[in-house]
C-alpha positions as CSV (number, residue, x, y, z in Angstrom):
1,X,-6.3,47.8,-27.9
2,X,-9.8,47.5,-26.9
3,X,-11.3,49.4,-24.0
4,X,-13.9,48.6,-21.5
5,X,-15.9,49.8,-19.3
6,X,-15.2,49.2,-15.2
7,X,-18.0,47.3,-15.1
8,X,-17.5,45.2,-18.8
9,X,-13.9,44.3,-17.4
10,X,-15.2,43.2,-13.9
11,X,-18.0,40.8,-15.9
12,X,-15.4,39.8,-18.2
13,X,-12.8,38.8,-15.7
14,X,-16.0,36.8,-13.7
15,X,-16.9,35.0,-16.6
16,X,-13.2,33.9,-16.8
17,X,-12.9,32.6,-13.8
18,X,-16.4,30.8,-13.8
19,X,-14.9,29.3,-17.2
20,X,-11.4,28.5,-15.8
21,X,-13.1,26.6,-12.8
22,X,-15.9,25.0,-14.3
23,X,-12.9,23.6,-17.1
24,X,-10.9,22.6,-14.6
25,X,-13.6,20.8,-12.6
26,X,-15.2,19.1,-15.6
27,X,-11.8,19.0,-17.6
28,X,-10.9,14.9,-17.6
29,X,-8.3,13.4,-15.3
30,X,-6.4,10.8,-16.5
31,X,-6.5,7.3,-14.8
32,X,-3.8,6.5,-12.7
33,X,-2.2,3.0,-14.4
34,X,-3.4,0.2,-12.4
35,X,-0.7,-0.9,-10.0
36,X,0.6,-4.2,-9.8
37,X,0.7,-5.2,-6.3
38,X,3.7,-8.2,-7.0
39,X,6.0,-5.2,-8.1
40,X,9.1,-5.3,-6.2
41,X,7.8,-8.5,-4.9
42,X,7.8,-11.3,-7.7
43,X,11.7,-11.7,-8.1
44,X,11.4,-14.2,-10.5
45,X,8.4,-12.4,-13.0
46,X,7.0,-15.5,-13.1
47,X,3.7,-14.0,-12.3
48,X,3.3,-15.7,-8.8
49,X,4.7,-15.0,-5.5
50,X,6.8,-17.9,-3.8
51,X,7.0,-18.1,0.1
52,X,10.9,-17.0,-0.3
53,X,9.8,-14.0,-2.2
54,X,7.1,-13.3,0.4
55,X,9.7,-13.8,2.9
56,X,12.6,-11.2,1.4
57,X,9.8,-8.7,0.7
58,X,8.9,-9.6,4.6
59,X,11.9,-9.0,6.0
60,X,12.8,-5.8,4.1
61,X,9.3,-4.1,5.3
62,X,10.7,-5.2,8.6
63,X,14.1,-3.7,8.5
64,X,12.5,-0.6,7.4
65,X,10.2,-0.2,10.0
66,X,12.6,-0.7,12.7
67,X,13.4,2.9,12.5
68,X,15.4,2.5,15.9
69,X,17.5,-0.2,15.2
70,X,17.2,-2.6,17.8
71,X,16.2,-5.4,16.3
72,X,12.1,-5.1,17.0
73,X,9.5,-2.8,15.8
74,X,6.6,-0.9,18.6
75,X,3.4,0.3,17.1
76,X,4.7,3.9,16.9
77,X,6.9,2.3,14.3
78,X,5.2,0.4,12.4
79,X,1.6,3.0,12.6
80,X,0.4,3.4,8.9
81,X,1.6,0.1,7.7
82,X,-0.4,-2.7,9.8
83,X,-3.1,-2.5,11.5
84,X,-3.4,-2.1,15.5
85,X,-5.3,-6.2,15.2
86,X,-2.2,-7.2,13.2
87,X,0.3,-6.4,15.8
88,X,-1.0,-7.9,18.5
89,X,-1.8,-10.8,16.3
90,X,1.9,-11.3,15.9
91,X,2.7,-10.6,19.0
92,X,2.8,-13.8,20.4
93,X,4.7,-12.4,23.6
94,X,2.6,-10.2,24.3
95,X,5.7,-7.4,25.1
96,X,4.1,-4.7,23.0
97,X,7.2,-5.6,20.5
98,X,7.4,-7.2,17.2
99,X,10.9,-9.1,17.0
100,X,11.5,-10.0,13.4
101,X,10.7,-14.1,14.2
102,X,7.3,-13.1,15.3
103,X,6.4,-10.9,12.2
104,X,8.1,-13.7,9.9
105,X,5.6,-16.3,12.0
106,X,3.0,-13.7,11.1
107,X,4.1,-13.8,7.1
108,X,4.2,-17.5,6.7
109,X,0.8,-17.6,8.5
110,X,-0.5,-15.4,6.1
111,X,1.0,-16.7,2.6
112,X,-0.7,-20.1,3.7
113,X,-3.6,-18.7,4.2
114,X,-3.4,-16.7,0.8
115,X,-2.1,-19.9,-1.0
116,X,-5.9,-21.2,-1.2
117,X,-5.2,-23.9,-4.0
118,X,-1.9,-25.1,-2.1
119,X,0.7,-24.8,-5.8
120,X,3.1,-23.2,-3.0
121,X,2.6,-19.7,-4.8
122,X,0.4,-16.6,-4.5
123,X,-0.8,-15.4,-7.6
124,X,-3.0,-12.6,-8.4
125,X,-6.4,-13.7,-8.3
126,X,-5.4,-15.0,-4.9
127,X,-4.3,-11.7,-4.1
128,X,-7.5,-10.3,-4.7
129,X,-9.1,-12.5,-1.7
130,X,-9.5,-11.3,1.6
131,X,-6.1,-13.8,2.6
132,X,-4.6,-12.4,-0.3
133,X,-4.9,-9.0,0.6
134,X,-3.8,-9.6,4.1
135,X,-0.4,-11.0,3.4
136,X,0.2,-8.1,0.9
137,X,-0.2,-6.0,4.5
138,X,2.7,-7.5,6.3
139,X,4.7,-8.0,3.1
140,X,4.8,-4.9,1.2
């Protein structure tokens, strides 16, 4: 077994650490896989996302944001997963309340602005637009 000296073992035990974090800091992290934002949207895989699909993805984000149950979502509930402007863009009663026909009003208003070449599907160079991005908001 080899034997150091106090101060050899401190220096080594330094260096080690230096090591360690400079490897871990400059080590290289693997990329992520890109996500695909139609997954768990595009039913069909056909590479596009129809106003149906937009609608079922739609009404699921809804269902699971109504965390109370009573058929309408506040902004406590749905905080995180639209923005503050969104709401009270859908929020055509102005009741501080999403019921589920105003966010579906809000969806379909969205997917048509999203559907920029009017084939009555989103694909994902659409998705990529402003529009595009937007609907993904309200829809998954």
């Amino acid at each position: 077994m080899l034997k150091l000296s106090r101060r050899a073992a401190i220096a080594f035990a330094v260096a080690l650490t230096l090591h360690t974090a400079y490897a871990a800091k400059h080590s290289p992290v693997p990329a992520a896989p890109p996500v695909d934002p139609m997954d768990g949207i595009d039913t069909d895989n056909d590479g596009s996302i129809s106003l149906d699909e937009a609608n079922l993805a739609a009404s699921a984000k809804f269902d699971s944001l109504d965390t109370t149950l009573d058929g309408k979502i506040d902004r406590n509930e749905i905080k995180g997963h639209i923005t503050l402007a969104t709401f009270r863009e859908a929020d055509k009663s102005k009741d501080k309340f999403l019921n589920k026909d105003e966010y579906m009003a809000l969806v379909a208003k969205r997917y048509k602005a999203a559907d920029t070449d009017n084939d009555g599907k989103v694909d994902a160079e659409e998705l990529k637009t402003p529009a595009g991005r937007a609907l993904l908001e309200v829809i998954k």
